[in-house]
PDB file with SEQRES, HELIX, SHEET and CRYST1 records, atoms N, CA, C and O in Angstrom:
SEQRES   1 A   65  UNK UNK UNK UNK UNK UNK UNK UNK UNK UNK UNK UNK UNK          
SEQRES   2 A   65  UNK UNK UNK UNK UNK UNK UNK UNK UNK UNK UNK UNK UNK          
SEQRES   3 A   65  UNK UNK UNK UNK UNK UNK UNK UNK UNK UNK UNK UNK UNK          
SEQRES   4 A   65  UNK UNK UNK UNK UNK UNK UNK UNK UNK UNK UNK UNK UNK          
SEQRES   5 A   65  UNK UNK UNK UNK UNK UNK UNK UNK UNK UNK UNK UNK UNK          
HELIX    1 AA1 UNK A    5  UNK A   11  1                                   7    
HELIX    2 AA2 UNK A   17  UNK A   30  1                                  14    
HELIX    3 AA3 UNK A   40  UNK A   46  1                                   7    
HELIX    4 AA4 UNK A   48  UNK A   51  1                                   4    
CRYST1    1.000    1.000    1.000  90.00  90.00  90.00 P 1           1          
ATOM      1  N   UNK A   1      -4.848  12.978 -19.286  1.00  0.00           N  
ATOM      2  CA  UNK A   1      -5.324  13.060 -18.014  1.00  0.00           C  
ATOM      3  C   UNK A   1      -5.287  11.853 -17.147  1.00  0.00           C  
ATOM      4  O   UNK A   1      -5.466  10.697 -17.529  1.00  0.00           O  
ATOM      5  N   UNK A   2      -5.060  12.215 -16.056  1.00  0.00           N  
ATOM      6  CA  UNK A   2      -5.606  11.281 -14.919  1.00  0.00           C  
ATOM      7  C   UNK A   2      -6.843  11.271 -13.993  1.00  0.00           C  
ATOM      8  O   UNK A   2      -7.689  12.164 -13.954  1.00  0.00           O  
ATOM      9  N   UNK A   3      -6.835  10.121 -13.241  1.00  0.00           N  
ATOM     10  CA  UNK A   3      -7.881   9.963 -12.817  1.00  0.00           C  
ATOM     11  C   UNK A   3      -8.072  10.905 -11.581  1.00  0.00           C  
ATOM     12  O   UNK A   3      -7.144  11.264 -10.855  1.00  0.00           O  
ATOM     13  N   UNK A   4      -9.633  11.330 -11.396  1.00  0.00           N  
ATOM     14  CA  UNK A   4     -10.054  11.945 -10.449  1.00  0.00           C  
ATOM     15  C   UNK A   4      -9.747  11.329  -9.242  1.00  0.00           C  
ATOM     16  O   UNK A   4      -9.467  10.131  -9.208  1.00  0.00           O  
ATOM     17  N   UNK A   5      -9.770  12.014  -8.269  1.00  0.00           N  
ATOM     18  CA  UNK A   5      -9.543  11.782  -6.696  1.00  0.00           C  
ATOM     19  C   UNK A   5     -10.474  10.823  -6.309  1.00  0.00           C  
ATOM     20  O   UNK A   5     -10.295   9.842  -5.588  1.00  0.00           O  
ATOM     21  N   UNK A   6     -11.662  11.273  -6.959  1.00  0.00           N  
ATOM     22  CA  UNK A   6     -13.079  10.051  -6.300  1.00  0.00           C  
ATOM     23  C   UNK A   6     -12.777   8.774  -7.247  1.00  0.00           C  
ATOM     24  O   UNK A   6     -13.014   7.604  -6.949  1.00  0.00           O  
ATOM     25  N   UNK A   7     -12.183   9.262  -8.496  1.00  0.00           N  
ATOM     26  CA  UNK A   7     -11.822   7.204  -9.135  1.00  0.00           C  
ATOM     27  C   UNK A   7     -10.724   6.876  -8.427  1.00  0.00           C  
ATOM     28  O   UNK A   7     -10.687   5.723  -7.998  1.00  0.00           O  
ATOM     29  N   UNK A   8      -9.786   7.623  -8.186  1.00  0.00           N  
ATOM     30  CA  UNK A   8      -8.471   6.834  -7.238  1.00  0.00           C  
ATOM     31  C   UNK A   8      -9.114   6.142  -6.073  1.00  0.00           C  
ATOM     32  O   UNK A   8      -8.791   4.968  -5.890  1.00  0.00           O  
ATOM     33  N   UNK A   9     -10.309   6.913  -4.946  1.00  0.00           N  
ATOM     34  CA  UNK A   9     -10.440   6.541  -4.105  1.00  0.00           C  
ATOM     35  C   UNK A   9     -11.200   4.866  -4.200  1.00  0.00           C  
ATOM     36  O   UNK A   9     -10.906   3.872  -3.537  1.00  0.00           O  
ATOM     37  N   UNK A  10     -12.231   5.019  -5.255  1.00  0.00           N  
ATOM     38  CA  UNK A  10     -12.653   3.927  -5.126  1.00  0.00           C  
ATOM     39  C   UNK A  10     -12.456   3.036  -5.353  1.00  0.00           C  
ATOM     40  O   UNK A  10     -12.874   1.955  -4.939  1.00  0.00           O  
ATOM     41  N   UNK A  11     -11.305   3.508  -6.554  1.00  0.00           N  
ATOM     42  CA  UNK A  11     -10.148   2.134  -6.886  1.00  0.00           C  
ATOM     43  C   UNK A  11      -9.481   1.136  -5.349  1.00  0.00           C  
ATOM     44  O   UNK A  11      -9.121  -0.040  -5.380  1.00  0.00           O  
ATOM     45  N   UNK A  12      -9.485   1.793  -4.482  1.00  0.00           N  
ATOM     46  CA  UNK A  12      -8.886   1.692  -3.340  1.00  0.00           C  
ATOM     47  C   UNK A  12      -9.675   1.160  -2.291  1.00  0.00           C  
ATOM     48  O   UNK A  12      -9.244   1.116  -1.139  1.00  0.00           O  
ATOM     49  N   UNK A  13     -11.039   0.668  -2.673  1.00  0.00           N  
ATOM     50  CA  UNK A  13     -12.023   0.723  -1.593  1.00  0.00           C  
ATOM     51  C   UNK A  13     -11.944  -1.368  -2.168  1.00  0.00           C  
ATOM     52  O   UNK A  13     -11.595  -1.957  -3.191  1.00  0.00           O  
ATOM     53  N   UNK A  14     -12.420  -1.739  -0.977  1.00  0.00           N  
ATOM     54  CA  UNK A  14     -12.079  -3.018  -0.857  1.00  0.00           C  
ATOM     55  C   UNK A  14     -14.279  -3.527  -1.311  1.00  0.00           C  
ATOM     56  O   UNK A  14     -14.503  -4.526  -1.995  1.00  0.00           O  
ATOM     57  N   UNK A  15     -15.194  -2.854  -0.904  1.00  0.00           N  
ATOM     58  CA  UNK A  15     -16.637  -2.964  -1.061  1.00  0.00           C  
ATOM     59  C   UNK A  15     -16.960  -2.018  -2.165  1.00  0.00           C  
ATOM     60  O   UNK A  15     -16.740  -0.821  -2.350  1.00  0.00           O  
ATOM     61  N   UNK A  16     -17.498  -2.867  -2.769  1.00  0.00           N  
ATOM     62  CA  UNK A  16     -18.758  -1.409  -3.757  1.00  0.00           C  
ATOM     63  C   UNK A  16     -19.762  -0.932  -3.223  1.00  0.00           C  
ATOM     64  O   UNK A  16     -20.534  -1.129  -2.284  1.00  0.00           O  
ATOM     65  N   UNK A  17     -19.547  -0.179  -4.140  1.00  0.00           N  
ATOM     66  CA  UNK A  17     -20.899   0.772  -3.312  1.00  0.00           C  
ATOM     67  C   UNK A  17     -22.557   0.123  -3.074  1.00  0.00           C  
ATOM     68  O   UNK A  17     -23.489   0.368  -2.307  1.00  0.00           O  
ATOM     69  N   UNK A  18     -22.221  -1.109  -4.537  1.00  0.00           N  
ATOM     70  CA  UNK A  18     -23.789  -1.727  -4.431  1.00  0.00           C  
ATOM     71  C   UNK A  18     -23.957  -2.730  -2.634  1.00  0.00           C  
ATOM     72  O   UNK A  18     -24.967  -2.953  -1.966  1.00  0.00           O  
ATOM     73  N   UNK A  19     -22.424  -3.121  -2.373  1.00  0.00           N  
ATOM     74  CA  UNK A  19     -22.092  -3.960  -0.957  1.00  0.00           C  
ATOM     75  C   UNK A  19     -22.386  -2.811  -0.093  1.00  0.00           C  
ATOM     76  O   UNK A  19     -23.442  -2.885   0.535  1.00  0.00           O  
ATOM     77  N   UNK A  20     -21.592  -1.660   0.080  1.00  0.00           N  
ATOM     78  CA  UNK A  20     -22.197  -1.165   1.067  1.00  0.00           C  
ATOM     79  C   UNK A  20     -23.845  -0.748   1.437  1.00  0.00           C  
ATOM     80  O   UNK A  20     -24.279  -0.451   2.549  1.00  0.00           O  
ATOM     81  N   UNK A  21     -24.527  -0.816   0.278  1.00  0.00           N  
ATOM     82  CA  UNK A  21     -25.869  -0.341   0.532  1.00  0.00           C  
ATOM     83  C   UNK A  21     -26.342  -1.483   0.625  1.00  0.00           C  
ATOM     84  O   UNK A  21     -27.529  -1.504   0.949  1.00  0.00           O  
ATOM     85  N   UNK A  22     -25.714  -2.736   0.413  1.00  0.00           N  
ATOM     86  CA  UNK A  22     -26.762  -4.203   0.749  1.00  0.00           C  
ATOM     87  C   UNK A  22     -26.308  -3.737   2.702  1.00  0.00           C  
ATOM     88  O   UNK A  22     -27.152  -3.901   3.583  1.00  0.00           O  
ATOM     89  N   UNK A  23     -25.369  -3.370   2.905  1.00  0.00           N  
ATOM     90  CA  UNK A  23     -25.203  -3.492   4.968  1.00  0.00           C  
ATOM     91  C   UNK A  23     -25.961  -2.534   5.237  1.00  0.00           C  
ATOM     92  O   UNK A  23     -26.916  -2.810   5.963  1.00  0.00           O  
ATOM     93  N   UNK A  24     -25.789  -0.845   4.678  1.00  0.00           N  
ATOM     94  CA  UNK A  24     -26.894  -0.376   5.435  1.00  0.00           C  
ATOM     95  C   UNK A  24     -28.348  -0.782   4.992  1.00  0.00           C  
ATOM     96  O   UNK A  24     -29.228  -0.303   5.707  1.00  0.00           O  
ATOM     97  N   UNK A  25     -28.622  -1.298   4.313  1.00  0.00           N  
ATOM     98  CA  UNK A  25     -30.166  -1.989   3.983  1.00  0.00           C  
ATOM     99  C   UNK A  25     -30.590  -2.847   5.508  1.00  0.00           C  
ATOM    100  O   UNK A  25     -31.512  -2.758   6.319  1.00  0.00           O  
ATOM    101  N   UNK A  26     -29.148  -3.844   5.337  1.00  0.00           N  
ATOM    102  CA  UNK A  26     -29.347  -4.384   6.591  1.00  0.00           C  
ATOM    103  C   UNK A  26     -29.352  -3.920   7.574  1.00  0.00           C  
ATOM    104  O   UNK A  26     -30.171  -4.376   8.371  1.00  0.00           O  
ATOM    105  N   UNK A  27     -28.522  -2.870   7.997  1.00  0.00           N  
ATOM    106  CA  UNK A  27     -28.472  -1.911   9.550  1.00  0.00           C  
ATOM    107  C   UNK A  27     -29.881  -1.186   9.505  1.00  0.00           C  
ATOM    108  O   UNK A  27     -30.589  -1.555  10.442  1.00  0.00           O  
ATOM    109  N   UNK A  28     -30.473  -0.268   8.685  1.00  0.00           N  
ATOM    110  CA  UNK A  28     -31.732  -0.288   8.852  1.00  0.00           C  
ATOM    111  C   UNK A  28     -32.761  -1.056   9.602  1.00  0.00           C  
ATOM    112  O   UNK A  28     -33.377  -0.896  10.656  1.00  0.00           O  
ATOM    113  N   UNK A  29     -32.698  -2.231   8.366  1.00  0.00           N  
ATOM    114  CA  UNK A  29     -33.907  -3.354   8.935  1.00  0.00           C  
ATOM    115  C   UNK A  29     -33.634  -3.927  10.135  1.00  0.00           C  
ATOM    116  O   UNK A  29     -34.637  -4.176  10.805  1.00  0.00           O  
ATOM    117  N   UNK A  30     -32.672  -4.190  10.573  1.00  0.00           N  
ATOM    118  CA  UNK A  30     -32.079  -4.511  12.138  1.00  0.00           C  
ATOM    119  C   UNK A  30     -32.374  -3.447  12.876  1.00  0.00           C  
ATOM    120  O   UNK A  30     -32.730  -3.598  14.044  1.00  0.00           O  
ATOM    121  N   UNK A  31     -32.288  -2.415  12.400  1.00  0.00           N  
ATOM    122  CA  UNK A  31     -32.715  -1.269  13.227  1.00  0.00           C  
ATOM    123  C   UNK A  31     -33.995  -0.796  13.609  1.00  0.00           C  
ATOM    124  O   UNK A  31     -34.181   0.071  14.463  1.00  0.00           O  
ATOM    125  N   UNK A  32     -35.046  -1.496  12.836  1.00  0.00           N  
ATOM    126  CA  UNK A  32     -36.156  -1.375  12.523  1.00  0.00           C  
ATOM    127  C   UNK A  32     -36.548  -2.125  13.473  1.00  0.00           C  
ATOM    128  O   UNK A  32     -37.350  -1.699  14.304  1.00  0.00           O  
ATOM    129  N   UNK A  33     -36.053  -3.377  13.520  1.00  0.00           N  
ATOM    130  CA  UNK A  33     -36.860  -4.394  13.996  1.00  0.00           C  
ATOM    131  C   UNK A  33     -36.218  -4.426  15.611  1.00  0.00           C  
ATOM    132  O   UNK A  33     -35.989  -5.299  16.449  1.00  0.00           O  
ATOM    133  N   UNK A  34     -36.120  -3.411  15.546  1.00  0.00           N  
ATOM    134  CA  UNK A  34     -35.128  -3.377  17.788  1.00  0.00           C  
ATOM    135  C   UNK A  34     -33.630  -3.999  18.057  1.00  0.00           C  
ATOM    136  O   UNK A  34     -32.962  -4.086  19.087  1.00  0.00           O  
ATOM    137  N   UNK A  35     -33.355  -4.441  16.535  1.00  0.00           N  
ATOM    138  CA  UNK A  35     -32.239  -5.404  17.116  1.00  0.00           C  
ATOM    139  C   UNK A  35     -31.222  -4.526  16.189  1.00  0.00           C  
ATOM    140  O   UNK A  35     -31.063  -4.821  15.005  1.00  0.00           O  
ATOM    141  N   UNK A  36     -30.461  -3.294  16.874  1.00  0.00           N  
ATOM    142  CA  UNK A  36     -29.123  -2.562  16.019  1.00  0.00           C  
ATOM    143  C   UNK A  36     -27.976  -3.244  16.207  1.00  0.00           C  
ATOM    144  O   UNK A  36     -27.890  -4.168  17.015  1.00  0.00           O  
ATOM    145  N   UNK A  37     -27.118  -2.882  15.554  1.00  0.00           N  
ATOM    146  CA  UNK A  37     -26.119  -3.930  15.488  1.00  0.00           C  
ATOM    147  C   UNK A  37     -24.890  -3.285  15.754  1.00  0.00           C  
ATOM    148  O   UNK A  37     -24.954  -2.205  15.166  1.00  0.00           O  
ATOM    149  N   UNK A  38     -23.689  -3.396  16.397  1.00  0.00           N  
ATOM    150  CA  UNK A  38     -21.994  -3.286  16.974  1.00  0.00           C  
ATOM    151  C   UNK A  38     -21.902  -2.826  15.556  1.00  0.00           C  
ATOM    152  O   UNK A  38     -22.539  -2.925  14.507  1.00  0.00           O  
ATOM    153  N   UNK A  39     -20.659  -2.198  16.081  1.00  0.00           N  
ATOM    154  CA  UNK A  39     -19.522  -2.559  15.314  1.00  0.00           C  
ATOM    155  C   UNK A  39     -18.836  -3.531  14.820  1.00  0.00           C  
ATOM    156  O   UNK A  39     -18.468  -3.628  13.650  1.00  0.00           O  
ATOM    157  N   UNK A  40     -18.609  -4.414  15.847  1.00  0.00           N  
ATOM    158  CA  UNK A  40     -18.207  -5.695  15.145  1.00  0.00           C  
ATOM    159  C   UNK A  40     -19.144  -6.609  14.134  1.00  0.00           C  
ATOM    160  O   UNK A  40     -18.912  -7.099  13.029  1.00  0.00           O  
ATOM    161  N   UNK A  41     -20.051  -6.621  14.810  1.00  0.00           N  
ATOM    162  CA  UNK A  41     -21.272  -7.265  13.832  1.00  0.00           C  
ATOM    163  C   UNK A  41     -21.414  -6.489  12.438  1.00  0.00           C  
ATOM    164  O   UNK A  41     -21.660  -7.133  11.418  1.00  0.00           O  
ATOM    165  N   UNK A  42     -21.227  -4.842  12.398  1.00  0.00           N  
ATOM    166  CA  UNK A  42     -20.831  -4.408  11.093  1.00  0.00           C  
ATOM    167  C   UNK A  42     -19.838  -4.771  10.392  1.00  0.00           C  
ATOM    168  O   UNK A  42     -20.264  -5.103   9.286  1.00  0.00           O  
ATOM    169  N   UNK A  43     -18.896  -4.865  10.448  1.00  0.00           N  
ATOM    170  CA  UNK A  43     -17.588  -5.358  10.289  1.00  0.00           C  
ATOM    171  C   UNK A  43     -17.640  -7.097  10.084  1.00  0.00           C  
ATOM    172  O   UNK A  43     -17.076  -7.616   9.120  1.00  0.00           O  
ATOM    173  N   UNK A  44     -18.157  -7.662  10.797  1.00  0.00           N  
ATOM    174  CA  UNK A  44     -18.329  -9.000  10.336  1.00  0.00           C  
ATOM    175  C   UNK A  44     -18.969  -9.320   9.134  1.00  0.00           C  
ATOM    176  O   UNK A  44     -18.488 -10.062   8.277  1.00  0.00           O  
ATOM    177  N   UNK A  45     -20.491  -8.536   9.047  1.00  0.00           N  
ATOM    178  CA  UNK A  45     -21.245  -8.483   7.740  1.00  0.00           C  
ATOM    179  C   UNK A  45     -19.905  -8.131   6.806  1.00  0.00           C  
ATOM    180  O   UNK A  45     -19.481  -8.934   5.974  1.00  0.00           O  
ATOM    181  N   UNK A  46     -19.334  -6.916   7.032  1.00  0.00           N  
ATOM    182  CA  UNK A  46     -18.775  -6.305   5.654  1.00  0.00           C  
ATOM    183  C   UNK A  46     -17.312  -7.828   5.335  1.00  0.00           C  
ATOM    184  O   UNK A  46     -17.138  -8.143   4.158  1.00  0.00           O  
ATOM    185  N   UNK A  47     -16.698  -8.359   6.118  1.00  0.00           N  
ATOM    186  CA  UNK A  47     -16.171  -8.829   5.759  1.00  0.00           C  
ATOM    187  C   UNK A  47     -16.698 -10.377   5.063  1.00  0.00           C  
ATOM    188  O   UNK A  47     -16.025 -11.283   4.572  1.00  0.00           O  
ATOM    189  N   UNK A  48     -18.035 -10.253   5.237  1.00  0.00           N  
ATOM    190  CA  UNK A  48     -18.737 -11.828   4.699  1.00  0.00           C  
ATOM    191  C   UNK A  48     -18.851 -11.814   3.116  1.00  0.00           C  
ATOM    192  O   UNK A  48     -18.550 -12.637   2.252  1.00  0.00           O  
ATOM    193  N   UNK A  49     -19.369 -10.635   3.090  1.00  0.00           N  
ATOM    194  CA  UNK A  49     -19.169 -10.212   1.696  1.00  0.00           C  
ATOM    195  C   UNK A  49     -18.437  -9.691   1.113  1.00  0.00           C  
ATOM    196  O   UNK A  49     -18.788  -9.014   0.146  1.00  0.00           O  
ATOM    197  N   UNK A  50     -17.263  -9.800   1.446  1.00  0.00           N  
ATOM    198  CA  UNK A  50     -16.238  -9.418   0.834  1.00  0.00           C  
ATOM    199  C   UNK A  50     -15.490 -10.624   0.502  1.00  0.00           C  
ATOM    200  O   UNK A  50     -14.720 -10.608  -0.458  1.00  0.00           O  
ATOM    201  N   UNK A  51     -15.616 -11.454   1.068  1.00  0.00           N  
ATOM    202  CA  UNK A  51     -15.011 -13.117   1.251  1.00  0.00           C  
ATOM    203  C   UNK A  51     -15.777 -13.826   0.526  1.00  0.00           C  
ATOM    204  O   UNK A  51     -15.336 -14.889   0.088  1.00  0.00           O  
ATOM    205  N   UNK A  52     -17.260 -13.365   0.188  1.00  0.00           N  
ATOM    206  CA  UNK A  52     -17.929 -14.366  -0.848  1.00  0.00           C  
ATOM    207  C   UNK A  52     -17.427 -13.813  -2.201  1.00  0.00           C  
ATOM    208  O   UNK A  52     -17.319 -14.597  -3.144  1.00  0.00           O  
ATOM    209  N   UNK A  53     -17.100 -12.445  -2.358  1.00  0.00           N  
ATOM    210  CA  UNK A  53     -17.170 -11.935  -3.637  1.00  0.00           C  
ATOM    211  C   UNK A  53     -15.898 -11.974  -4.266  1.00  0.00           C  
ATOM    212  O   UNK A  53     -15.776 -11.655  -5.449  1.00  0.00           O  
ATOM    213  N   UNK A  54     -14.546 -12.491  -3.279  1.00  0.00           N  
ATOM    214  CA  UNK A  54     -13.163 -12.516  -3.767  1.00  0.00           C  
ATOM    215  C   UNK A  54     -12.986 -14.538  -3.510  1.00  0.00           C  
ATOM    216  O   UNK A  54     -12.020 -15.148  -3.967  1.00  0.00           O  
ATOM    217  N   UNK A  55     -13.865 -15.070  -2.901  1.00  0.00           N  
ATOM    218  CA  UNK A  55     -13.351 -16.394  -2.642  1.00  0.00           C  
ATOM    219  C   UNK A  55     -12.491 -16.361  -2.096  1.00  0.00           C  
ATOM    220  O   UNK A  55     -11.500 -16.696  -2.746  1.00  0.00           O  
ATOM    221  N   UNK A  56     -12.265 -16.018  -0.799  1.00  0.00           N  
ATOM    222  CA  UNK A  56     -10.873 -15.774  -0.100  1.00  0.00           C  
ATOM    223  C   UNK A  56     -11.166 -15.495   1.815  1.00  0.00           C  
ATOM    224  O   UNK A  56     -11.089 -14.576   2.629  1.00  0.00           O  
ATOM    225  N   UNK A  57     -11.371 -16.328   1.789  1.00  0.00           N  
ATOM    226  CA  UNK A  57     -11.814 -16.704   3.741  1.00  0.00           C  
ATOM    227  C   UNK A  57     -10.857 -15.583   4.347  1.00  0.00           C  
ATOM    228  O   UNK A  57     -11.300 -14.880   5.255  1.00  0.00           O  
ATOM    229  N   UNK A  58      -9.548 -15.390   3.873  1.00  0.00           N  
ATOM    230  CA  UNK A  58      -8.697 -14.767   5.118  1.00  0.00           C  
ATOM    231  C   UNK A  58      -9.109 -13.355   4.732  1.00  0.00           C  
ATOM    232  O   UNK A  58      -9.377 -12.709   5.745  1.00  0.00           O  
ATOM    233  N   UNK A  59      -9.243 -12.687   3.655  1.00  0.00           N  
ATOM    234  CA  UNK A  59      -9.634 -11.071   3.415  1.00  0.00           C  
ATOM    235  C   UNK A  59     -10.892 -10.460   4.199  1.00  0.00           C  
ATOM    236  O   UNK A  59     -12.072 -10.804   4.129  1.00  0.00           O  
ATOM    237  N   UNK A  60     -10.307  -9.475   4.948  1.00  0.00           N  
ATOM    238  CA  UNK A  60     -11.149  -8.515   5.587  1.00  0.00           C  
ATOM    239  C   UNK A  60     -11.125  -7.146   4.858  1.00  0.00           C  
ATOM    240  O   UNK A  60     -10.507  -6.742   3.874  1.00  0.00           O  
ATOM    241  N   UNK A  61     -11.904  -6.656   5.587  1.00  0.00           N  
ATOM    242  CA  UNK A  61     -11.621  -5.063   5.518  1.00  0.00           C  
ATOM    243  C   UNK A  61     -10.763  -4.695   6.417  1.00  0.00           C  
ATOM    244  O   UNK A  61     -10.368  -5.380   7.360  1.00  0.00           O  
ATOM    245  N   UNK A  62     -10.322  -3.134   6.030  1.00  0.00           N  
ATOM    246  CA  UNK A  62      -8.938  -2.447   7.083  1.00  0.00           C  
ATOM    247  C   UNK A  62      -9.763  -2.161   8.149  1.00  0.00           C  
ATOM    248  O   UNK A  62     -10.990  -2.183   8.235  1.00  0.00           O  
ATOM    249  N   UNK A  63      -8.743  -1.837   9.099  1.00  0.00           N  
ATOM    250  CA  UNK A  63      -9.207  -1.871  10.293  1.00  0.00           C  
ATOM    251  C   UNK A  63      -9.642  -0.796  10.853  1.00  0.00           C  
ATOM    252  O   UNK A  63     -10.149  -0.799  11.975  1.00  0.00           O  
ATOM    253  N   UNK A  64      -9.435   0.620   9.871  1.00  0.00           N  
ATOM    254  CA  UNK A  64      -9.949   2.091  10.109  1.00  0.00           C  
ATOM    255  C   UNK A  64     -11.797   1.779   8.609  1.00  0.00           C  
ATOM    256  O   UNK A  64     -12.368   2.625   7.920  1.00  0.00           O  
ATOM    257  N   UNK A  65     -12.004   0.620   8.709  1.00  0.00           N  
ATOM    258  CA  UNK A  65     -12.830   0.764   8.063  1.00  0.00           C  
ATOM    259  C   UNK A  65     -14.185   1.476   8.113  1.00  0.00           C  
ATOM    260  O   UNK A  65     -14.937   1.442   7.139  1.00  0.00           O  
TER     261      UNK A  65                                                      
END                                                                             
């Protein structure tokens, strides 16, 4: 056998799932506190941590992220 559609996909995903729930943790509490946040400012978070966790300043996320 091969792998399921949902292991291909996540093979493919540039954040884990534990990263994405540290941003919406954060979009919440930003949300909470009056101050919601862009898109870009999402996208900036996601790419901070993605750059701490590969050591690699130039890696983002895609751009249909």
């Amino acid at each position: 056998g091969g792998r399921t559609m949902m292991e291909f996909a996540a093979a493919k995903q540039k954040l884990t799932p534990a990263e994405e729930a540290r941003i919406v943790d954060y979009l919440l509490e930003s949300a909470d506190r009056g101050l919601p946040k862009g898109r870009e400012d999402i996208i900036e978070c996601a790419n901070e941590i993605l750059q701490q966790r590969r050591q690699n300043k130039k890696e983002k996320v895609g751009k249909d992220w």
